[in-house]
C-alpha positions as a printed Julia matrix, in Angstrom:
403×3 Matrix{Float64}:
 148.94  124.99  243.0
 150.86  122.86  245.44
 148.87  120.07  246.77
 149.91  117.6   249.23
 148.06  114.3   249.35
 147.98  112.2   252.58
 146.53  108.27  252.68
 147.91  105.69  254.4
 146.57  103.36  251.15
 148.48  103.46  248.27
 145.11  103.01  245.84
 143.91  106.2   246.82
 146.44  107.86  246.49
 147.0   106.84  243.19
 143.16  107.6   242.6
 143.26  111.0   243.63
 146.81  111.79  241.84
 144.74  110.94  238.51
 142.14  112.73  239.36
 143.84  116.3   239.8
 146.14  115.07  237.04
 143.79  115.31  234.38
 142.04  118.3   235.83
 145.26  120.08  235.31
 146.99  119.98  238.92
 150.57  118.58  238.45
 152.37  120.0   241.51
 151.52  116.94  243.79
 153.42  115.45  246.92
 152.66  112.05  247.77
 152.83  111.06  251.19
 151.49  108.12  253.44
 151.17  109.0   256.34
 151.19  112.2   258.92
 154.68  111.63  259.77
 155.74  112.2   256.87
 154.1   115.01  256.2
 155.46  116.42  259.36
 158.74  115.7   257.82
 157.79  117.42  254.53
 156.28  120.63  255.91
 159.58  120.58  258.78
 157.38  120.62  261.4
 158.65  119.48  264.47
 155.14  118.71  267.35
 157.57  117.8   270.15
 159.13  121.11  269.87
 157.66  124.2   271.32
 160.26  126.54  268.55
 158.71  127.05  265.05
 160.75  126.44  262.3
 161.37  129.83  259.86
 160.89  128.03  256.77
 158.05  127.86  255.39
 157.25  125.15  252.44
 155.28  126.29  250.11
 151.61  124.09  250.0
 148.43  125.48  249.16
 146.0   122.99  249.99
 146.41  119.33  252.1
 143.92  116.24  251.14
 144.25  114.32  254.14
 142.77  110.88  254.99
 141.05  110.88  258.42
 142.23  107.38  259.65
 145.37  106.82  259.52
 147.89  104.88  261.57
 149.94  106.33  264.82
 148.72  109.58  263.71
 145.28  110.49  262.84
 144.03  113.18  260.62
 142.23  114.9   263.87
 145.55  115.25  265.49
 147.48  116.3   262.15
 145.22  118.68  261.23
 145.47  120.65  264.71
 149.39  120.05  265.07
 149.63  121.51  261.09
 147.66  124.75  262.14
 149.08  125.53  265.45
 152.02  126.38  263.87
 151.89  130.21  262.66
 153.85  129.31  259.82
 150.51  127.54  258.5
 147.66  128.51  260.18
 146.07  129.32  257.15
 146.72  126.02  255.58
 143.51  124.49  253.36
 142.73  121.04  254.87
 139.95  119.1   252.78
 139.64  115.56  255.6
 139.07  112.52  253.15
 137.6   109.55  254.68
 135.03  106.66  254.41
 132.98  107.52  257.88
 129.83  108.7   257.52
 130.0   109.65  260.97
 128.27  113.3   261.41
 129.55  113.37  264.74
 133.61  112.56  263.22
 132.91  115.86  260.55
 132.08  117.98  263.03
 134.95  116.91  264.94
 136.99  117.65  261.59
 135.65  120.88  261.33
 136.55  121.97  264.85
 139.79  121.0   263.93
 140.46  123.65  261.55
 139.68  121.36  258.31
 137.72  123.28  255.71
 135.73  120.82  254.07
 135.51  117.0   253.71
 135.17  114.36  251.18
 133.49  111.17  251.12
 134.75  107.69  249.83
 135.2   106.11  247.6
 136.29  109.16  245.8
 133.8   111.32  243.37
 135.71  112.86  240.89
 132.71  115.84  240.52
 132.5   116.45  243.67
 136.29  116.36  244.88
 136.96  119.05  242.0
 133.9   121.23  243.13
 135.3   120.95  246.69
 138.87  121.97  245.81
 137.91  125.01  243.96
 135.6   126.35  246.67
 138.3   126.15  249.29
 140.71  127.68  246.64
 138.22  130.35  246.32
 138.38  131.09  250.03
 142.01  130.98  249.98
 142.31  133.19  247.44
 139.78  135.45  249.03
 142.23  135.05  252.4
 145.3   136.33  250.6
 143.27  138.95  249.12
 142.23  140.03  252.6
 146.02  139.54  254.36
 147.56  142.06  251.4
 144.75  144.31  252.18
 145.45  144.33  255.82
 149.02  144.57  255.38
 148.41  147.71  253.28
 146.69  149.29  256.46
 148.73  148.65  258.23
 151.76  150.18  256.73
 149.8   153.71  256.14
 148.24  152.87  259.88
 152.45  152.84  260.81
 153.12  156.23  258.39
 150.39  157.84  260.26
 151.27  156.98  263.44
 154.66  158.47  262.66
 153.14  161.72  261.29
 151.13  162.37  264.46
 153.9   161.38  266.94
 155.98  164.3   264.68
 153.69  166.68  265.91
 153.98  166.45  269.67
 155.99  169.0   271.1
 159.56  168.07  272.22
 160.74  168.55  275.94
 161.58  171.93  276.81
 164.36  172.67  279.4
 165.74  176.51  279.78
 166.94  178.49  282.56
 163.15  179.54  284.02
 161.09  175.96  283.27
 160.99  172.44  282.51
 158.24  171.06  280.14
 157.92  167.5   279.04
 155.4   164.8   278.71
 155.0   160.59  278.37
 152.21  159.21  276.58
 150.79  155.59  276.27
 148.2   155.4   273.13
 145.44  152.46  273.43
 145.62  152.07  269.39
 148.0   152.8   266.75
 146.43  155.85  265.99
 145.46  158.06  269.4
 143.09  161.1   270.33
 145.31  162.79  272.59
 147.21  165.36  272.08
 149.39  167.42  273.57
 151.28  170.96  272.67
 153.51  173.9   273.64
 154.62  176.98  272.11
 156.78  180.15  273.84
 154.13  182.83  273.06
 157.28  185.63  274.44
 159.91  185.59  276.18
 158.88  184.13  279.95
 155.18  183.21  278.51
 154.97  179.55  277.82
 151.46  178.36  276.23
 150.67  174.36  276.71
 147.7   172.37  276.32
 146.28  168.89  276.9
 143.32  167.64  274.9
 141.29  164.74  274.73
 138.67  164.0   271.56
 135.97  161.91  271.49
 136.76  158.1   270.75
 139.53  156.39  269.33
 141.6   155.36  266.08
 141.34  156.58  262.87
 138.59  158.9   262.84
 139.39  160.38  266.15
 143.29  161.03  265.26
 142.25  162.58  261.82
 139.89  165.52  263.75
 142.91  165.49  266.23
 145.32  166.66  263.2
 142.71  169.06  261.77
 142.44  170.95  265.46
 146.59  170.64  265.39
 146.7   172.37  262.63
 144.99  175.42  264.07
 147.19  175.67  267.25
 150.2   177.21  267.15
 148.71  180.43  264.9
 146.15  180.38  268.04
 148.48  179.89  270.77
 151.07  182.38  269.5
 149.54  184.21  267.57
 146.09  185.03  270.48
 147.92  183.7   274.02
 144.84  184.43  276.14
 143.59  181.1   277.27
 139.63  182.39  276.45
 140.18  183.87  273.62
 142.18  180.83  272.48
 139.29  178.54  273.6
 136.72  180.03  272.08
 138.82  180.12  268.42
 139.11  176.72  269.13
 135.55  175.91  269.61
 134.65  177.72  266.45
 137.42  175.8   264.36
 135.34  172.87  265.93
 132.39  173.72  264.86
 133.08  174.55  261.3
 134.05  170.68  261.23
 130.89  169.34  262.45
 129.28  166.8   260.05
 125.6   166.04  258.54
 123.21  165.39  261.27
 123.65  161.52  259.99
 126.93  161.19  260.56
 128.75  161.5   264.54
 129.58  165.23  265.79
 132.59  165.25  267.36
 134.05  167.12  270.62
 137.22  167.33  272.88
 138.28  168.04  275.91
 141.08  170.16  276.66
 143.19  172.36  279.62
 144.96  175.12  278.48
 147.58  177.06  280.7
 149.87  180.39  280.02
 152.8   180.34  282.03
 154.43  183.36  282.99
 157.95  183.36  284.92
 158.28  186.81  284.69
 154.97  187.98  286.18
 154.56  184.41  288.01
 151.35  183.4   287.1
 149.62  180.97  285.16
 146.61  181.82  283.76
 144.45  178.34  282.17
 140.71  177.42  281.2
 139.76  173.9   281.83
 137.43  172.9   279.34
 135.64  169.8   280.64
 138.83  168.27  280.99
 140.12  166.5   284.54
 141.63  169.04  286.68
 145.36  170.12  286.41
 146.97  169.55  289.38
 149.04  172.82  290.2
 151.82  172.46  293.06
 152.35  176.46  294.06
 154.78  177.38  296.7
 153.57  173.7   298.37
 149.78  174.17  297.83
 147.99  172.47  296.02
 145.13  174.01  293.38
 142.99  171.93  291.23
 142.67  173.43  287.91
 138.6   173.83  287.25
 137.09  177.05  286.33
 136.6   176.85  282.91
 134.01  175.61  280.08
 132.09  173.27  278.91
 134.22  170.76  276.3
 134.5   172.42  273.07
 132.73  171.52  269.92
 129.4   171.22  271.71
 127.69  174.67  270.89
 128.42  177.3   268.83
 128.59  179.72  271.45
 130.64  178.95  274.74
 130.93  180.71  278.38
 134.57  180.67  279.39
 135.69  181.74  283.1
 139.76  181.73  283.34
 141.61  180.87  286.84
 144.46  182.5   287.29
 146.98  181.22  289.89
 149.55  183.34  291.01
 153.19  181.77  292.67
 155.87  183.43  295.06
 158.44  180.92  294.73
 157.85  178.23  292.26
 155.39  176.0   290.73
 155.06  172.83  289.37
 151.65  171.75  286.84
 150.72  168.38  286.3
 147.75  167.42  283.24
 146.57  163.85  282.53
 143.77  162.89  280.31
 141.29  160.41  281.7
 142.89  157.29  280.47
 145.19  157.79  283.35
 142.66  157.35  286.34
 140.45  154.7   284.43
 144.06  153.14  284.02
 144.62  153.05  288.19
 141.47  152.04  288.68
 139.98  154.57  290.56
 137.28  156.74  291.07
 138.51  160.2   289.72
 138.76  161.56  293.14
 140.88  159.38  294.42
 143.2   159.2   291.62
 143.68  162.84  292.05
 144.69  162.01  295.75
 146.91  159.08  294.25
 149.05  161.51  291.61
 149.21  164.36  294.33
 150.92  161.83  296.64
 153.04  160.72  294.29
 153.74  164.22  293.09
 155.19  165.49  296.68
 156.48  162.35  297.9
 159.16  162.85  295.59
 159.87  166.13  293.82
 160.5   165.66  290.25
 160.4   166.65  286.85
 160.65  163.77  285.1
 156.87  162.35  284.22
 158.17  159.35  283.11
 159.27  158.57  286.62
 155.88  159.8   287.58
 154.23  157.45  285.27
 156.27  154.78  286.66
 155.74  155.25  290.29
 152.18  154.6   289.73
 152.81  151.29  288.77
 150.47  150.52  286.26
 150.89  146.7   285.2
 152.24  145.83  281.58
 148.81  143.74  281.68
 146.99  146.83  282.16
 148.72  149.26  279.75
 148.47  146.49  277.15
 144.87  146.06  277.61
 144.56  150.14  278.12
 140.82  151.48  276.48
 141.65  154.71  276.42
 145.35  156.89  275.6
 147.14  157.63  278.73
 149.01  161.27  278.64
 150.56  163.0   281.51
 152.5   166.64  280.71
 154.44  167.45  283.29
 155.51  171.63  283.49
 158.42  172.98  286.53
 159.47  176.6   286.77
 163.13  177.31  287.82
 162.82  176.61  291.68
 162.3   172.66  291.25
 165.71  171.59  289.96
 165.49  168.14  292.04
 166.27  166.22  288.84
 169.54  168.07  288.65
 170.05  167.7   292.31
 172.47  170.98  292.61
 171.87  174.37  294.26
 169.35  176.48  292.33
 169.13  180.52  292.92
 165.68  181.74  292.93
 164.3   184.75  292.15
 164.15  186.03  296.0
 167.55  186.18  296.13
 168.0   182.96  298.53
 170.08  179.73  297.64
 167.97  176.66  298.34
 169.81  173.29  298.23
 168.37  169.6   297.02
């Protein structure tokens, strides 16, 4: 134990020095006043930079009136500092004022002792605050702990989102902004054959932990069903019934997602998708624009689901924006009108980039910091946008159509 002892009279200092002594404390610093002890912790108040040092003290007695510097004023500068915000302060004065200890306490100082100084009671004080601190550092390796698996986790699940894609007949790529270190998004896409792209978008229930570890179990389960199946309804309903077999005891929380799922084709130049209870895709054919809706309900509710696909079919070329609802409660907006607001931004300047998409919206870093919900917006361009690129691109008609 390193104690630090703080009294502007040299008596009690001495008093309190034998006191710990024989009690078996022996690393003690002596110090008379709250300069000093400034100068011993190398703590500078006029200074707005912390020092990186940190001295090693595990608990400050600390007499309440002292000269130039009080013990009020000592006790806040001391725990300001990050360095020792968890400092144990025990105030020692000869006030009985109730209105002075609460004033203490506000202060940050953990507990207070009377004078003239009772040996009982100064030991049963020390070893209750040493109690909480030891409780403290039990708590700070704990959440340290979490946090590194929290960090290996969040690096497992960013492993499994699909890279960018970019060949000859489309673009696919994606940005994502997770509320917490752990997210309920997810997105995916696989080439079922060649000219047949398979992507999808979902969204589960809640956030963190338990929401990212239902995400990985449903991961787990997509590629066999996007490859392997292809059809968006028969890939939907496999998915609700890998749902269901998770669902839990009626005491615990069922869980559900919602998800779009598209099949491009370049060859045959459709795309083919079920929307289950997810925002609309926005899908940018040959300059139209077609909300993505027919669909289902969101998976995981019922054992048994009704699925309707859309199929959209494209002359020329189409682009296929998907966002999860993060995105609109980010702008701010009823859902209607963000659809309006990433349409706009969608054809005011072609792109394929939805980083630059994201960007354009101009969400506020004090927004996206204080974000509820994961943010996610995929972003998929067959061969006739090539605006990025910003050379000629030869379509399949024939014609050459220059950016």
């Amino acid at each position: 134990m390193n104690i630090v002892i703080v009294d502007d009279n040299i008596t009690n200092l001495m008093i309190i020095e034998k006191i710990l002594q024989k009690a078996g404390y022996d690393q003690l610093v002596l110090l008379s006043s709250a300069r000093e002890l400034y100068d011993y912790l190398q703590l500078d108040p006029t200074s707005s930079d912390s020092g990186s040092v940190e001295v090693p003290v595990d608990l400050i007695l600390m007499d309440l009136m002292m000269p130039e510097i009080d013990g009020l004023e000592a006790c806040r500068t001391i725990l300001a500092d990050e360095r020792y915000e968890d400092l144990l302060i025990i105030i020692v004065t000869a006030m009985g004022d109730s209105y002075k200890m609460a004033e203490a306490m506000d202060a940050g100082a953990l507990d207070y002792v009377m004078k003239p100084i009772n040996k009982v009671e100064l030991l049963a004080r020390i070893r209750s605050v040493l109690r909480l601190k030891y409780e403290k550092d039990l708590r700070k390796e704990r959440d340290k702990r979490i946090q590194h698996e929290l960090n290996l986790a969040k690096q497992v699940q960013l492993s499994m989102l699909s890279e960018p894609i970019q060949k000859d007949d489309v673009a696919i790529s994606a940005v994502y902004k997770p509320s917490f270190e752990l997210a309920g998004d997810l997105y995916a896409w696989y080439q079922i054959s060649p000219g047949r792209y398979g992507v999808i978008l979902l969204d589960m229930m809640g956030h963190g932990i338990s929401s990212s570890l239902v995400c990985m179990y449903i991961y787990s389960t997509l590629k066999d069903a996007i490859t392997g199946i292809g059809d968006p309804e028969a890939v939907m309903i496999e998915l609700n019934r890998r749902m269901n077999q998770l669902q839990m005891p009626e005491s615990l929380e069922n869980y559900y997602f919602t998800a779009i799922y598209f099949v491009l084709d370049t060859a045959e130049q459709t795309i083919e998708y079920v929307n289950a209870g997810h925002p609309a895709g926005i899908a940018i054919v040959d300059e139209e624009v077609q909300l993505m809706t027919n669909g289902c309900c969101p998976l995981g509710f019922f054992e048994e689901i009704e699925v309707t696909k859309g199929v959209i079919p494209y002359q020329k070329e189409a682009r296929i924006l998907l966002f999860t609802d993060g995105l609109s409660e980010g702008l701010e907006d009823e859902y209607e009108v963000a659809i309006s607001k990433l349409i706009r931004s969608l054809r005011e300047q072609e792109m394929e980039d939805p980083k630059e998409l994201f960007e354009r919206l101009q969400l506020s870093s004090e927004l996206l910091q204080a974000a509820k919900d994961d943010m996610c917006l995929v972003m998929v361009s067959t061969n006739g946008f090539d605006c990025a690129r910003g050379r000629e691109k030869v379509i399949r008609t024939g014609r050459v159509r220059k950016r």
